[in-house]
C-alpha positions as protocol buffer text, in pm:
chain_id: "A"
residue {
  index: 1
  type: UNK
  ca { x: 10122 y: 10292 z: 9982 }
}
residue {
  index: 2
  type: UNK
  ca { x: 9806 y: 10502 z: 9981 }
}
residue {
  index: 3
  type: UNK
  ca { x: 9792 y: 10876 z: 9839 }
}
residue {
  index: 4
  type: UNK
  ca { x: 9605 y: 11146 z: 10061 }
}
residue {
  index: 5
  type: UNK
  ca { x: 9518 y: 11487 z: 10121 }
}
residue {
  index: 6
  type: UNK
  ca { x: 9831 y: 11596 z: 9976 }
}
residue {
  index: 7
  type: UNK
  ca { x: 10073 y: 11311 z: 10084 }
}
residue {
  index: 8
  type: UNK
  ca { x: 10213 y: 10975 z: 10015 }
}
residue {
  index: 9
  type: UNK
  ca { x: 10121 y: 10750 z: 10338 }
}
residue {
  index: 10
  type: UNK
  ca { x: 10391 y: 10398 z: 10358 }
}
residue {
  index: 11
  type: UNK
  ca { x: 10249 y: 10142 z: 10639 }
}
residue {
  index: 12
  type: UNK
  ca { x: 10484 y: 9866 z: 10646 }
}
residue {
  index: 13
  type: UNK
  ca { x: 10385 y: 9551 z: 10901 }
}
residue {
  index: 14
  type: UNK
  ca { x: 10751 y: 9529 z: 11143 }
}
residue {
  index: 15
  type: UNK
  ca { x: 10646 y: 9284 z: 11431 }
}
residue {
  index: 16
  type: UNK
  ca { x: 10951 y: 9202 z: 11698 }
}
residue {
  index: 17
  type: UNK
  ca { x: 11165 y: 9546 z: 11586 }
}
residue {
  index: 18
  type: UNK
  ca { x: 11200 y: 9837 z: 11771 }
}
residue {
  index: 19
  type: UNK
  ca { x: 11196 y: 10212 z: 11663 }
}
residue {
  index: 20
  type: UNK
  ca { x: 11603 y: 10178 z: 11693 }
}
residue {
  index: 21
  type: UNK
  ca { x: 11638 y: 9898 z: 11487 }
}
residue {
  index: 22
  type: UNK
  ca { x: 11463 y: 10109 z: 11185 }
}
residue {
  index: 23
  type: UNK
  ca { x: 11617 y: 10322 z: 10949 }
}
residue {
  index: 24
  type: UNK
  ca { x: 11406 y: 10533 z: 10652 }
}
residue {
  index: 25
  type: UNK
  ca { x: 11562 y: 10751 z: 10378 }
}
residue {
  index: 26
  type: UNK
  ca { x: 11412 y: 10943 z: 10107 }
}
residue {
  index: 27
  type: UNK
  ca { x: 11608 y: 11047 z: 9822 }
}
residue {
  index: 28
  type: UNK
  ca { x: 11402 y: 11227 z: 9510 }
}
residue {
  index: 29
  type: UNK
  ca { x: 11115 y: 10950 z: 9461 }
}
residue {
  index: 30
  type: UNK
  ca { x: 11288 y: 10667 z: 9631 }
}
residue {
  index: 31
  type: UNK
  ca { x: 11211 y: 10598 z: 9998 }
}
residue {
  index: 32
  type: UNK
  ca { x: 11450 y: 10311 z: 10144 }
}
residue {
  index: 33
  type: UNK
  ca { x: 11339 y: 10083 z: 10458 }
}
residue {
  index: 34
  type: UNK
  ca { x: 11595 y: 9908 z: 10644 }
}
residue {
  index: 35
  type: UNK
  ca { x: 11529 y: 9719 z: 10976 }
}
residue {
  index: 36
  type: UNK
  ca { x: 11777 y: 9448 z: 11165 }
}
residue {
  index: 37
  type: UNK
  ca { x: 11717 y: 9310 z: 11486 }
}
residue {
  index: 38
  type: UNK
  ca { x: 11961 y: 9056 z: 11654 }
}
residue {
  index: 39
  type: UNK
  ca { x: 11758 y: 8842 z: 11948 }
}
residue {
  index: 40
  type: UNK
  ca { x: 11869 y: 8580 z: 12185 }
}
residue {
  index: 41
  type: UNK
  ca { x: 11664 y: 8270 z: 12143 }
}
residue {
  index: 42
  type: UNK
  ca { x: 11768 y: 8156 z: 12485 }
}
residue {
  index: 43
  type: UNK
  ca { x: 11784 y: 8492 z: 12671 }
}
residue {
  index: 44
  type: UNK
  ca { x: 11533 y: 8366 z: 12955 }
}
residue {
  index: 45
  type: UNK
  ca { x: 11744 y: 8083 z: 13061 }
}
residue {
  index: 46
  type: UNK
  ca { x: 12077 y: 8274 z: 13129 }
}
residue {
  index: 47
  type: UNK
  ca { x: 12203 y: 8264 z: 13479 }
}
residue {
  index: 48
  type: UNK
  ca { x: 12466 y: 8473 z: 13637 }
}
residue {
  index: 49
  type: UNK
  ca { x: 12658 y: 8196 z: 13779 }
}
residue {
  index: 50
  type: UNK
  ca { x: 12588 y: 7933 z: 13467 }
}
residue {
  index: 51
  type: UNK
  ca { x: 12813 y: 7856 z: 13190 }
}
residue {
  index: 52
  type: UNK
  ca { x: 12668 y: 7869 z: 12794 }
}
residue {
  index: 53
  type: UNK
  ca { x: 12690 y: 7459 z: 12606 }
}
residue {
  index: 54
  type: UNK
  ca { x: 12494 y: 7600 z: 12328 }
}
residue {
  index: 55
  type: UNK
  ca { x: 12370 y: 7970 z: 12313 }
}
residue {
  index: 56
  type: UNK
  ca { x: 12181 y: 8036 z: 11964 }
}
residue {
  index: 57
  type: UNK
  ca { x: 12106 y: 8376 z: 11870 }
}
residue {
  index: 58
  type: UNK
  ca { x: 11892 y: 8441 z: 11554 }
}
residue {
  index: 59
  type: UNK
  ca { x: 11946 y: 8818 z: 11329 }
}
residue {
  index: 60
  type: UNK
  ca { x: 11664 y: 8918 z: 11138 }
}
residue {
  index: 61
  type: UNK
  ca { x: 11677 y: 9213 z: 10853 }
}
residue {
  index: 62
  type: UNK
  ca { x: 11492 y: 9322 z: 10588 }
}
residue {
  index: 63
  type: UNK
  ca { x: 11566 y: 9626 z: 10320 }
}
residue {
  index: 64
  type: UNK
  ca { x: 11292 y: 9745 z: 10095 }
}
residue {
  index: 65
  type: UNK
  ca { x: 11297 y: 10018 z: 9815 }
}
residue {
  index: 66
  type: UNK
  ca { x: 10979 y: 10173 z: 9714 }
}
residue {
  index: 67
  type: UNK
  ca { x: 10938 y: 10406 z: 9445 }
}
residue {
  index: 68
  type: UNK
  ca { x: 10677 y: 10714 z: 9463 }
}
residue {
  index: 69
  type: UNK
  ca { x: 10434 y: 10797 z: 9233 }
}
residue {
  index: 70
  type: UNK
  ca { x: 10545 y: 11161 z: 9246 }
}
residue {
  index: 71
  type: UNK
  ca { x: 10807 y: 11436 z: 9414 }
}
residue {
  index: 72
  type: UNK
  ca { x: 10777 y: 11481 z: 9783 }
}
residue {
  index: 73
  type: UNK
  ca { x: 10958 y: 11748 z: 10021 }
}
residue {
  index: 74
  type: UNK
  ca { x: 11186 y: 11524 z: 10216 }
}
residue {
  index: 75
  type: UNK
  ca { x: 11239 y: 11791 z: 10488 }
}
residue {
  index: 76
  type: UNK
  ca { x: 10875 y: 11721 z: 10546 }
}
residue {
  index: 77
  type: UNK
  ca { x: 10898 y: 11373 z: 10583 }
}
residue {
  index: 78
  type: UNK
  ca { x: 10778 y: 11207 z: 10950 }
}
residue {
  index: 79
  type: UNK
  ca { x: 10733 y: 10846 z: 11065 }
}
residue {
  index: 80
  type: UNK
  ca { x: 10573 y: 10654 z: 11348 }
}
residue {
  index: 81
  type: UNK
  ca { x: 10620 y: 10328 z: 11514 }
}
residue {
  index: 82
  type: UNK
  ca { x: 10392 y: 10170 z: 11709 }
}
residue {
  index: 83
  type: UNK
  ca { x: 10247 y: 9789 z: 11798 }
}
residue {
  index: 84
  type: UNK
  ca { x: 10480 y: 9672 z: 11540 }
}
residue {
  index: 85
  type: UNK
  ca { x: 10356 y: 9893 z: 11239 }
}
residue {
  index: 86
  type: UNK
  ca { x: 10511 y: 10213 z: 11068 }
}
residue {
  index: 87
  type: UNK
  ca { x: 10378 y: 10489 z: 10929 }
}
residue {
  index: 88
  type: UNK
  ca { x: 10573 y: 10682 z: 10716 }
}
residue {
  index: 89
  type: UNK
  ca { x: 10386 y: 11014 z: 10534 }
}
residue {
  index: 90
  type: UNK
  ca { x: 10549 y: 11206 z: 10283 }
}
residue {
  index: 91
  type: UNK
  ca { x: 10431 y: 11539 z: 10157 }
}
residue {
  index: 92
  type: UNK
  ca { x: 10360 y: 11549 z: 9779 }
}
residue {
  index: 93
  type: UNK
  ca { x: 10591 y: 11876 z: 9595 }
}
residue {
  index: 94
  type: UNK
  ca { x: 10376 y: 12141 z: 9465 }
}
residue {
  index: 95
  type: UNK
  ca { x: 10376 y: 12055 z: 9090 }
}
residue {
  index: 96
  type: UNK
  ca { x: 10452 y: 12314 z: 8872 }
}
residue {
  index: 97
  type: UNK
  ca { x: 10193 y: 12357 z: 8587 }
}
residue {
  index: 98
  type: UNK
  ca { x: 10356 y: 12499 z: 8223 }
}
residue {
  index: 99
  type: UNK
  ca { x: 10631 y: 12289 z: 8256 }
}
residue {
  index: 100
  type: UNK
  ca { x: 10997 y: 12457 z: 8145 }
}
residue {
  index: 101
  type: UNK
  ca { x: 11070 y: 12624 z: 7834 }
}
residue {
  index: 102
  type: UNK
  ca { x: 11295 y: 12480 z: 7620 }
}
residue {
  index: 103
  type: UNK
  ca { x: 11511 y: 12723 z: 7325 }
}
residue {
  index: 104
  type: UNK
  ca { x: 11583 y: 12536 z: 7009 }
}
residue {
  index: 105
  type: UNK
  ca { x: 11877 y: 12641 z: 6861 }
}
């Protein structure tokens, strides 16, 4: 995770996914990376006329929560996928200096 000109930048390594088999969230300071990918290990060798004596198929997933350093405007939020990496950037909230007044009673 790497902070920048106003924005949190996430690049996350995903080799052998595609774009559909990732799913992002951000809620408040939390940012949530699923991925899951089901693949045929013997894809190649099907035939339309041949019958299966053993078919394996392999599922991979992964889930990852990361916690930001600060606020970000979700609406904002935007991610790319490409040659296996994605890039997730998140706009930092505008922090507001003074804090909030608090009565004592």
């Amino acid at each position: 995770m790497l902070e920048r000109d106003g924005a949190y930048v996430v690049s996350a390594d995903l080799p052998g996914f595609d774009a559909d088999d990732i799913e992002l969230t951000v809620s408040g300071r939390d940012l949530t990376l699923r991925a899951d990918a089901e693949t045929d290990a013997e894809a190649d060798a099907e035939t339309p006329t041949g019958r299966y004596h053993r078919r394996e198929r392999r599922a991979r997933s992964l889930a990852r929560r990361l916690r930001l350093p600060g606020e970000v405007v979700e609406e904002e939020a935007t991610a790319s996928y490409e040659d296996g990496v994605l890039r997730v950037t998140l706009p930092k909230a505008a922090v507001e200096k003074g804090g909030t007044r608090i009565d004592v009673a």
